[in-house]
GUSE-69295 format. One line per field, with one value per residue: x, y negated, z negated of N, C-alpha, C, O, CB in turn; residue in three letters; residue number from 1. Coordinates in nm, 2 decimals. Glycine has a CB too. Layout:
BEGIN
neast c(X,...)
nnorth c(Y,...)
nup c(Z,...)
caeast c(X,...)
canorth c(Y,...)
caup c(Z,...)
ceast c(X,...)
cnorth c(Y,...)
cup c(Z,...)
oeast c(X,...)
onorth c(Y,...)
oup c(Z,...)
cbeast c(X,...)
cbnorth c(Y,...)
cbup c(Z,...)
type c(ALA,...)
seq c(NUM,...)
This chain:
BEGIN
neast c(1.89,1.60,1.49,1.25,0.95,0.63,0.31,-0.03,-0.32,-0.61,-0.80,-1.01,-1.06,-1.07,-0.85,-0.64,-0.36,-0.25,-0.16,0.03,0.08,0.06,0.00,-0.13,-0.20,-0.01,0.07,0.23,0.47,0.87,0.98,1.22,1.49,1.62,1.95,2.27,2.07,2.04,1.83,1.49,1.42,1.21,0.86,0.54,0.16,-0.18,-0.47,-0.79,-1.11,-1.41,-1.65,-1.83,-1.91,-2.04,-1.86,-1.49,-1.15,-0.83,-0.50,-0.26,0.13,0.31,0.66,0.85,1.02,1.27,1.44,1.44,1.59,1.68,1.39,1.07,0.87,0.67,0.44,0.18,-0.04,-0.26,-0.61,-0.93,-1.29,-1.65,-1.99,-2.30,-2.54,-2.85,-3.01,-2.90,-2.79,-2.69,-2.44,-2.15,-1.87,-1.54,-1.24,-0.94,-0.60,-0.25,-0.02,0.33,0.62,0.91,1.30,1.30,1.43,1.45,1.64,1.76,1.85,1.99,1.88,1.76,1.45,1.14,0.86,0.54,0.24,-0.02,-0.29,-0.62,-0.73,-0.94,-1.26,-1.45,-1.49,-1.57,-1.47,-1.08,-0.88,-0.51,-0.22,0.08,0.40,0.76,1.04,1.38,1.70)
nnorth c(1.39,1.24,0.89,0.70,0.53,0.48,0.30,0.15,-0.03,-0.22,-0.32,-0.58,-0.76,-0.92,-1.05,-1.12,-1.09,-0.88,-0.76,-0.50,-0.32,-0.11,0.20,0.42,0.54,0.42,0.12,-0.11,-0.03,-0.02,-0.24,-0.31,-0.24,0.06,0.14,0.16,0.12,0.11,0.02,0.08,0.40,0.60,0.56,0.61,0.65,0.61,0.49,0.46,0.38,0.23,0.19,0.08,-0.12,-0.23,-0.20,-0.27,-0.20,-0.26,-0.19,-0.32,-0.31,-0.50,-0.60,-0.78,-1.03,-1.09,-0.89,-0.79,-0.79,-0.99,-1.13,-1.12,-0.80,-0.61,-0.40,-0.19,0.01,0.19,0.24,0.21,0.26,0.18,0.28,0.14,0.30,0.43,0.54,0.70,0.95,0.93,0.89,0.98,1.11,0.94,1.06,0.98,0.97,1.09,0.90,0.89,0.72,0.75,0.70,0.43,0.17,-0.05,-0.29,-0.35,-0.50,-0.39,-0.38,-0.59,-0.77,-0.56,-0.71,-0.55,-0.56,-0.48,-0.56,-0.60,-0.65,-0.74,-0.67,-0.65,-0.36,-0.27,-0.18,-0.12,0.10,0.15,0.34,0.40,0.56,0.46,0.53,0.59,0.46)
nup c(-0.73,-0.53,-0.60,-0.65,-0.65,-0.75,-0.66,-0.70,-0.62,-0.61,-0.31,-0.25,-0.08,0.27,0.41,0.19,0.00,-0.25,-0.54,-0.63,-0.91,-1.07,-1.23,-1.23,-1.55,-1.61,-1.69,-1.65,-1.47,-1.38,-1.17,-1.09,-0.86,-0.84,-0.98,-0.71,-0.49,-0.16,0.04,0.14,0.22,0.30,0.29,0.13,0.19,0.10,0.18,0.06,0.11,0.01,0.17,0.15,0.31,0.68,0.95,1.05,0.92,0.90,0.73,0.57,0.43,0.21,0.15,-0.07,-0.26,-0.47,-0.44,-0.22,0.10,0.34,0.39,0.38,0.45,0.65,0.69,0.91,0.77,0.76,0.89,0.91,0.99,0.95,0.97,0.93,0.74,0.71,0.56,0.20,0.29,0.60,0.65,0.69,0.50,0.45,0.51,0.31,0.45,0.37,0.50,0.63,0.66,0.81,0.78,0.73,0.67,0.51,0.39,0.08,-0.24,-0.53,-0.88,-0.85,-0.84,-0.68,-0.47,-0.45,-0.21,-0.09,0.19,0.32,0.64,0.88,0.84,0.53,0.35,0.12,-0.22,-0.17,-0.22,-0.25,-0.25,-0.28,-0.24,-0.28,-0.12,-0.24,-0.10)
caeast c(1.75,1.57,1.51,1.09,0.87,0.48,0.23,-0.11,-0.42,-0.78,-0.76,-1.19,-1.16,-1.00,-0.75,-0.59,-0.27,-0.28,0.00,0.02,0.17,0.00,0.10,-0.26,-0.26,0.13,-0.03,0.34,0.63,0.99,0.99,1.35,1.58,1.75,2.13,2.31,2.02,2.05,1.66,1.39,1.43,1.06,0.75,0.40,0.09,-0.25,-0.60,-0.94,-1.21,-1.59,-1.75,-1.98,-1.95,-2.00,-1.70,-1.36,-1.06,-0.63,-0.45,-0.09,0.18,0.40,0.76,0.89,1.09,1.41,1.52,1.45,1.66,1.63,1.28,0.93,0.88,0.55,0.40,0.07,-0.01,-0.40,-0.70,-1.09,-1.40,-1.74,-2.12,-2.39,-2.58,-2.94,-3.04,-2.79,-2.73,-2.67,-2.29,-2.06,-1.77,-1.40,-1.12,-0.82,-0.50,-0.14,0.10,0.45,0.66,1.05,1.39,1.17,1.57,1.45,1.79,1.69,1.97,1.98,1.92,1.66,1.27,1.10,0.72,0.49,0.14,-0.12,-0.37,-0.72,-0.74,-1.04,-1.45,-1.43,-1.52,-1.57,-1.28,-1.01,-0.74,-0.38,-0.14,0.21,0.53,0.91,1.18,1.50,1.80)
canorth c(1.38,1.12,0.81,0.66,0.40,0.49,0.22,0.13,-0.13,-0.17,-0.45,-0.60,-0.86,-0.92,-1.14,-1.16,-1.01,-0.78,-0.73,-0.33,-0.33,-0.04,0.37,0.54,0.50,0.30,-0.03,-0.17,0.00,-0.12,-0.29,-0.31,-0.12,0.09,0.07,0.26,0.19,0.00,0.05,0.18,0.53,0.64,0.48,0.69,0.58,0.63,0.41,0.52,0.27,0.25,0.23,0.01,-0.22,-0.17,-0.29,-0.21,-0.31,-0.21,-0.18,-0.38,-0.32,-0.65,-0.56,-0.90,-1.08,-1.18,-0.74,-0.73,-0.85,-1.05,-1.17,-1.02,-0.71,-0.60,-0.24,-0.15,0.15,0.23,0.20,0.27,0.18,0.28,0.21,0.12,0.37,0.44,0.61,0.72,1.03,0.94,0.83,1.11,1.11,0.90,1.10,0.93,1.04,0.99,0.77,0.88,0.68,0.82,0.57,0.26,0.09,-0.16,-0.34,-0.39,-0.53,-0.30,-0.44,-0.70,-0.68,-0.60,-0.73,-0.49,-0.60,-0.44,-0.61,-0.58,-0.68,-0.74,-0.68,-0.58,-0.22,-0.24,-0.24,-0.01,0.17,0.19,0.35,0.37,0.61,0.44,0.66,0.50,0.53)
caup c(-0.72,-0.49,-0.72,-0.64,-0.76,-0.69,-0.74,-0.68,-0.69,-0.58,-0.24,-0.29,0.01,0.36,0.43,0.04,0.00,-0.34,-0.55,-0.66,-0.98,-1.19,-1.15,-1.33,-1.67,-1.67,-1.67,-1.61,-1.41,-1.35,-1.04,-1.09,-0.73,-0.90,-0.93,-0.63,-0.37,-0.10,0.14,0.11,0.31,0.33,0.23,0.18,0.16,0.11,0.15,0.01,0.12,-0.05,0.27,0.09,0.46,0.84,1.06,1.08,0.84,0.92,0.60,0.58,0.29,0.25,0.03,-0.10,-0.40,-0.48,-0.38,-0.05,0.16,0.53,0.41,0.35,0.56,0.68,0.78,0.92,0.76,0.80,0.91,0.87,1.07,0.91,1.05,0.85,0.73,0.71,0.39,0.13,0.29,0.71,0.63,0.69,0.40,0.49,0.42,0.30,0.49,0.37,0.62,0.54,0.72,0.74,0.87,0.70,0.66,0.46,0.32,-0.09,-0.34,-0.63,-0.97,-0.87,-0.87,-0.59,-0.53,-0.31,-0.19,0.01,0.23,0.43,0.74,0.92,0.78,0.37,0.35,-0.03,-0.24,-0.10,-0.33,-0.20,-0.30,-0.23,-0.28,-0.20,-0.16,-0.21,-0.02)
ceast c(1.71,1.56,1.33,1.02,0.70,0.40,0.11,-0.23,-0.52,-0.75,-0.94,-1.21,-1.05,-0.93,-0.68,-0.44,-0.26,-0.21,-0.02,0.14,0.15,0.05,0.00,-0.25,-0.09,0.08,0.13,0.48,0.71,0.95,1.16,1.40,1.67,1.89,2.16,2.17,2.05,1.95,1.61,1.41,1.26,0.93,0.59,0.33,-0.01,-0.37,-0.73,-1.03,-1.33,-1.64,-1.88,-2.02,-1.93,-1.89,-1.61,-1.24,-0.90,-0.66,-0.30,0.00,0.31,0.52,0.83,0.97,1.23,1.52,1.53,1.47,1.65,1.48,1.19,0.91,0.74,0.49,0.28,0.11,-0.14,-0.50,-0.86,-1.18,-1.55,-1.88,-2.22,-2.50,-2.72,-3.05,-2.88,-2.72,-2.65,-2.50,-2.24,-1.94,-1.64,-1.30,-0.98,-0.69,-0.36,-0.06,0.23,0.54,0.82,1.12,1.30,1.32,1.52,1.55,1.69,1.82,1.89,2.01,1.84,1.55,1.22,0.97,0.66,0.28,0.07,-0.27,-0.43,-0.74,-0.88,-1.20,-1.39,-1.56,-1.55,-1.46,-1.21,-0.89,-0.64,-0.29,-0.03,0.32,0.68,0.97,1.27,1.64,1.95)
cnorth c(1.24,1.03,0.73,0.57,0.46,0.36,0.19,0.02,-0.12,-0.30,-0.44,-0.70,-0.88,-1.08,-1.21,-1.03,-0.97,-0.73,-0.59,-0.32,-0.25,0.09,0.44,0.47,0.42,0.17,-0.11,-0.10,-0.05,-0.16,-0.36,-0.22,-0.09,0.08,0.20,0.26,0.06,-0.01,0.09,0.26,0.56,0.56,0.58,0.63,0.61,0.53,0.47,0.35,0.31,0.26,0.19,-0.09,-0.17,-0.28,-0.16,-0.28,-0.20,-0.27,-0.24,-0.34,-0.45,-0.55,-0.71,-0.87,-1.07,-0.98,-0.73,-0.85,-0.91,-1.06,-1.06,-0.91,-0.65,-0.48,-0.26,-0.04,0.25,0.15,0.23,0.16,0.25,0.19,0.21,0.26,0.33,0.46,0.67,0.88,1.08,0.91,0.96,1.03,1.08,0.99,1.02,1.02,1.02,1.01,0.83,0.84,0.68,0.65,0.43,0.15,-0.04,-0.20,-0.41,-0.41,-0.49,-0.45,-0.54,-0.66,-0.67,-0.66,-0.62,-0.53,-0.51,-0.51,-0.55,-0.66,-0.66,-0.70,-0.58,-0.48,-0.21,-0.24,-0.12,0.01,0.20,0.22,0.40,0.41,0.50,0.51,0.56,0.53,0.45)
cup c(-0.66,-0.59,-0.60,-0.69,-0.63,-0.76,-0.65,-0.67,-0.60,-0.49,-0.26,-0.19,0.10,0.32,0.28,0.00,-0.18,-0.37,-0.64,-0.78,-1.11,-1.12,-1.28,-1.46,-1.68,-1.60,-1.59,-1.55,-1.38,-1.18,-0.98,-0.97,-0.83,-0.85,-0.85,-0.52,-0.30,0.01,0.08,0.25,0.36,0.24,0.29,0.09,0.18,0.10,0.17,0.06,0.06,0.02,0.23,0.26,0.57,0.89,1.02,1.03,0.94,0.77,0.63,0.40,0.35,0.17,0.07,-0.23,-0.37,-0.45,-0.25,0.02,0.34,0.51,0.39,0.49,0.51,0.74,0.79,0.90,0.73,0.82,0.93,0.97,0.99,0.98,0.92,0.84,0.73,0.60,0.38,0.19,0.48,0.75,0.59,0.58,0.49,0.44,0.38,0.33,0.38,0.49,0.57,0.68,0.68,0.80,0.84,0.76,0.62,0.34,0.21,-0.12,-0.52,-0.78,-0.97,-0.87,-0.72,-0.59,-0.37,-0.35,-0.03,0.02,0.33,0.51,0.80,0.83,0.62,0.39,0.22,-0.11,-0.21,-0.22,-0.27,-0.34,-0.26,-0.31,-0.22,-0.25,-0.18,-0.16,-0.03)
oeast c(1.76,1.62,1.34,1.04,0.68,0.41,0.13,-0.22,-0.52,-0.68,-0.99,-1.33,-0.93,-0.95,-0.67,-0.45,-0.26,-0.16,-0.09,0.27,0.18,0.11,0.03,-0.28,-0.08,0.07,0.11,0.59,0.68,0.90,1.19,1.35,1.76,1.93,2.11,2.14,2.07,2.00,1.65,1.41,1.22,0.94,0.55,0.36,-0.01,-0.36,-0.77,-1.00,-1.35,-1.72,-1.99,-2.13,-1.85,-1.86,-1.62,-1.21,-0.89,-0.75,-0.23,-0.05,0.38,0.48,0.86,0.99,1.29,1.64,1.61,1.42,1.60,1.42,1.22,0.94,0.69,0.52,0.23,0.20,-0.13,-0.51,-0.87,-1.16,-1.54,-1.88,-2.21,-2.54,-2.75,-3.16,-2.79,-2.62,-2.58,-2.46,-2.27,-1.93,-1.61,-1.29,-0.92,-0.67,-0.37,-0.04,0.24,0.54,0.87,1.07,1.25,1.31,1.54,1.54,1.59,1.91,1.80,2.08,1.82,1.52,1.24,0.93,0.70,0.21,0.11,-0.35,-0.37,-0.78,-0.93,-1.19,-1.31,-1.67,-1.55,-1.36,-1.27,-0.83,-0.66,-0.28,-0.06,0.35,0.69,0.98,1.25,1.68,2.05)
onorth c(1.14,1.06,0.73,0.53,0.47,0.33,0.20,-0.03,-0.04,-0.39,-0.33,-0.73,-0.88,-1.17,-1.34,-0.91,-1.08,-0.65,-0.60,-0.32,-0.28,0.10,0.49,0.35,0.35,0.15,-0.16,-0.13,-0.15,-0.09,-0.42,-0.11,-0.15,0.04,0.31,0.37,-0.06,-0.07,0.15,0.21,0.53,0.50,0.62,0.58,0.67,0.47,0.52,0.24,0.43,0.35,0.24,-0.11,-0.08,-0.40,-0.04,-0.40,-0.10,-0.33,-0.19,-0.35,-0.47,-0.44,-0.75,-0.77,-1.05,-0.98,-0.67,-0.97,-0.84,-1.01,-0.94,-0.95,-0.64,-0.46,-0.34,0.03,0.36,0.03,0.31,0.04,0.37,0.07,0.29,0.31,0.21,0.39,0.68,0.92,1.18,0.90,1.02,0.90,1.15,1.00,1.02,1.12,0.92,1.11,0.80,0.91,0.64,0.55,0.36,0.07,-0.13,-0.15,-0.47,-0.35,-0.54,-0.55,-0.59,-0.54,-0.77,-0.67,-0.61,-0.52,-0.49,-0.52,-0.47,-0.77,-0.55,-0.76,-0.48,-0.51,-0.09,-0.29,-0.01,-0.07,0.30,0.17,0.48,0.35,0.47,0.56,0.44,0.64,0.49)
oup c(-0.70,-0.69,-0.48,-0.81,-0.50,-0.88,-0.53,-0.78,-0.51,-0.54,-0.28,-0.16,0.06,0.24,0.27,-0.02,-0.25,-0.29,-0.74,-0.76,-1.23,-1.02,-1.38,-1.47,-1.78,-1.48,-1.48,-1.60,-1.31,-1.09,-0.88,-0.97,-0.89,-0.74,-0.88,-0.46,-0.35,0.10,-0.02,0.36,0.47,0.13,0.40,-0.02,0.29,0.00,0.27,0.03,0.05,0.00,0.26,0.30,0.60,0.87,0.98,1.06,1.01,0.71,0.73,0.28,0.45,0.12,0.18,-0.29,-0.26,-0.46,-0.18,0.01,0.43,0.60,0.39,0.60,0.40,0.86,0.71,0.94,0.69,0.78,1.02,1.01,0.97,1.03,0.83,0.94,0.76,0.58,0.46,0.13,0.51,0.86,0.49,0.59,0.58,0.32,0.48,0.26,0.31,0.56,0.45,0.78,0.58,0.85,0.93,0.86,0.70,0.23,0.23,-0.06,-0.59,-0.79,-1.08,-0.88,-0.64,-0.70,-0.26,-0.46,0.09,-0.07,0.40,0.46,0.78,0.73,0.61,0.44,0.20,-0.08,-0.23,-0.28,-0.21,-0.45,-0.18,-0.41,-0.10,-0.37,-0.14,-0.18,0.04)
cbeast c(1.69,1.46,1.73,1.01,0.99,0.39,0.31,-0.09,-0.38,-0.94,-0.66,-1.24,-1.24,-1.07,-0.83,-0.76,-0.15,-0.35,0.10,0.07,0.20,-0.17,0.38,-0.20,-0.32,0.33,-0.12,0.36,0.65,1.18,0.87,1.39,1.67,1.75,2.28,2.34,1.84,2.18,1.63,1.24,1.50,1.04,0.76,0.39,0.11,-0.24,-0.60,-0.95,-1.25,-1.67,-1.74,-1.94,-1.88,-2.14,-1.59,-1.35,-1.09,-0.47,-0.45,-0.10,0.24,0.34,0.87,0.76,1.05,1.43,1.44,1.29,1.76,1.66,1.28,0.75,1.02,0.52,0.42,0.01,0.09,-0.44,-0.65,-1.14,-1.39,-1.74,-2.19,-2.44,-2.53,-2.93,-3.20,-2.83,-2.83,-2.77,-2.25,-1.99,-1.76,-1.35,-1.07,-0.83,-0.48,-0.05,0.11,0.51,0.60,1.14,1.40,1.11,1.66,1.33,1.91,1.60,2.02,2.13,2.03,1.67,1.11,1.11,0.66,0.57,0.17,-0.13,-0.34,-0.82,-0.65,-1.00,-1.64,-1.45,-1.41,-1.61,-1.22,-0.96,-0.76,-0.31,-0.16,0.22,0.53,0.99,1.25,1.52,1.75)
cbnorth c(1.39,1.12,0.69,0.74,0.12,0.66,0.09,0.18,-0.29,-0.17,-0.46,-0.68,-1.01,-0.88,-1.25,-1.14,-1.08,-0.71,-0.89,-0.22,-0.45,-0.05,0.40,0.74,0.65,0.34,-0.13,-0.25,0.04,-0.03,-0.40,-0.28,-0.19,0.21,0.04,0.41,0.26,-0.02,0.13,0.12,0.68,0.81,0.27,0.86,0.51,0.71,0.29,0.59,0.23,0.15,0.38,-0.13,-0.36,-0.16,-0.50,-0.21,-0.31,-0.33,-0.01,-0.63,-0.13,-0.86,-0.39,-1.01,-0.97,-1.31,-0.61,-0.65,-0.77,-0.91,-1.24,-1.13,-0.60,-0.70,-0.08,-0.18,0.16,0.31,0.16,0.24,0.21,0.32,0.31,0.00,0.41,0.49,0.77,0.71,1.11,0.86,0.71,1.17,1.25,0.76,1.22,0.88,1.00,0.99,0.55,1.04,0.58,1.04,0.61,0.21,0.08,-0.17,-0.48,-0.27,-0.73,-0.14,-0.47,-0.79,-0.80,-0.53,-0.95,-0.26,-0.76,-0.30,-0.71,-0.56,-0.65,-0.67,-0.54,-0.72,-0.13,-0.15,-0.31,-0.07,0.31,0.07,0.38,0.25,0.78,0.31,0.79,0.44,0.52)
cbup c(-0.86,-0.44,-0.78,-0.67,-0.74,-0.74,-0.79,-0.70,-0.71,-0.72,-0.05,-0.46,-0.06,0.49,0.54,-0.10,0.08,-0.33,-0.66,-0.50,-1.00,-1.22,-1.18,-1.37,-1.79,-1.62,-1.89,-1.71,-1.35,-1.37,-1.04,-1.23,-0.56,-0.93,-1.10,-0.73,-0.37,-0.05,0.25,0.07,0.22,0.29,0.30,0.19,0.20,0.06,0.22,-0.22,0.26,-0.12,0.30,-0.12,0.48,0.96,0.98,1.24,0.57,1.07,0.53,0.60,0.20,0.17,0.03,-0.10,-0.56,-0.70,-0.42,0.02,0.13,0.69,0.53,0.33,0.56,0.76,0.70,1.01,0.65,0.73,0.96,0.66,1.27,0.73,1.21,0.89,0.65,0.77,0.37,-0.02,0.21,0.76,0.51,0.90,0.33,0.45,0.48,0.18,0.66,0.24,0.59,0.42,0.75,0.83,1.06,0.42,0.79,0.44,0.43,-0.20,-0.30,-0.61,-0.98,-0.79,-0.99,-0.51,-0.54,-0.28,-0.19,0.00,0.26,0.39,0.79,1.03,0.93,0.20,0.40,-0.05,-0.43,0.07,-0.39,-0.10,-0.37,-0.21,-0.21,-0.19,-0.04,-0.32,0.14)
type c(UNK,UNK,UNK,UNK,UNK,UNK,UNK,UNK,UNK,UNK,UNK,UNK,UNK,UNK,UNK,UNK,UNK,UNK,UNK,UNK,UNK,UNK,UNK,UNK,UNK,UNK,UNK,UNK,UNK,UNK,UNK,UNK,UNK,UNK,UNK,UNK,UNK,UNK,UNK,UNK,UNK,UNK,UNK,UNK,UNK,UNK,UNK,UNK,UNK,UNK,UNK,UNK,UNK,UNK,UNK,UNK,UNK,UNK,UNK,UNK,UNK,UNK,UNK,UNK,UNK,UNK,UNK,UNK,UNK,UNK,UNK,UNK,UNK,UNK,UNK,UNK,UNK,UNK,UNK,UNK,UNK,UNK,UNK,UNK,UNK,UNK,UNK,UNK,UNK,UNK,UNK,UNK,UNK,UNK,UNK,UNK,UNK,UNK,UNK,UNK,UNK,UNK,UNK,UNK,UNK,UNK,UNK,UNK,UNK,UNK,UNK,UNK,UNK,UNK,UNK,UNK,UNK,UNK,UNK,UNK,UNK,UNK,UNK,UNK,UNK,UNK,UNK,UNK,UNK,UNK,UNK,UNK,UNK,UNK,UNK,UNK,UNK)
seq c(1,2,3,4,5,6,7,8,9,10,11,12,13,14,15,16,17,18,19,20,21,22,23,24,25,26,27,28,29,30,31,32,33,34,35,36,37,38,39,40,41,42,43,44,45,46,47,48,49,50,51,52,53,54,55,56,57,58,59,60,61,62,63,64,65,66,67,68,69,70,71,72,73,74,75,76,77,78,79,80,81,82,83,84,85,86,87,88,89,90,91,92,93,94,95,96,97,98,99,100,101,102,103,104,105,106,107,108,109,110,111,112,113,114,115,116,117,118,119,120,121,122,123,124,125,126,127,128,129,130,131,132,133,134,135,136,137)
């Protein structure tokens, strides 16, 4: 059976990187690589925005800490543009996609913690929800 870590958090303002360390109602999950992996294989991903602001944000996920190996590694992995509305009802609905990005090969050392953070880039959109599957490989 694959072996996974999903986690999530709310990003509320650009340029602040946003450490994802909840999974719904499990307030705290291992963030431990399990034993026997050595990457992360796939990484999927989803961001919901409020669409409370006009502009245009990108979405980044960082994977750091003393697991991942050859330094902090950086994905872009969405992005949203919305326009200001008029009245409450001239704003067409964002859908949130998911990103699943296969062959990630990000070298992890099993047994340590990793840290993963997702950041907004460019005009705060309201606060934005990511969340984030790794496979492990």
């Amino acid at each position: 059976m694959t072996k996974t870590l999903t986690l999530e958090g709310d990003i509320t303002a650009v340029n602040t990187a946003t450490n994802l360390t909840t999974q719904g109602s499990v307030a705290a999950p291992s963030l431990v690589v399990p034993s026997g992996t050595a990457k992360i294989d796939k990484v999927v991903v989803t961001v919901g925005a409020a669409e409370t602001g006009a502009g245009g944000a990108c979405y980044l996920l960082r994977f750091g800490g003393p697991a991942v190996m050859n330094g902090e590694q950086t994905l872009v992995v969405a992005g949203a543009g919305f326009t200001a509305a008029t009245d409450a009802g001239d704003q067409a609905p964002g859908t949130p996609r998911n990103f699943v990005l296969e062959g990630v090969e990000i070298a992890v050392k099993a047994s340590d913690v990793i840290r993963v953070q997702g950041e907004m880039m460019g005009t705060t959109l309201g606060t934005s929800s990511v969340t984030v599957t790794i496979v492990w490989g």
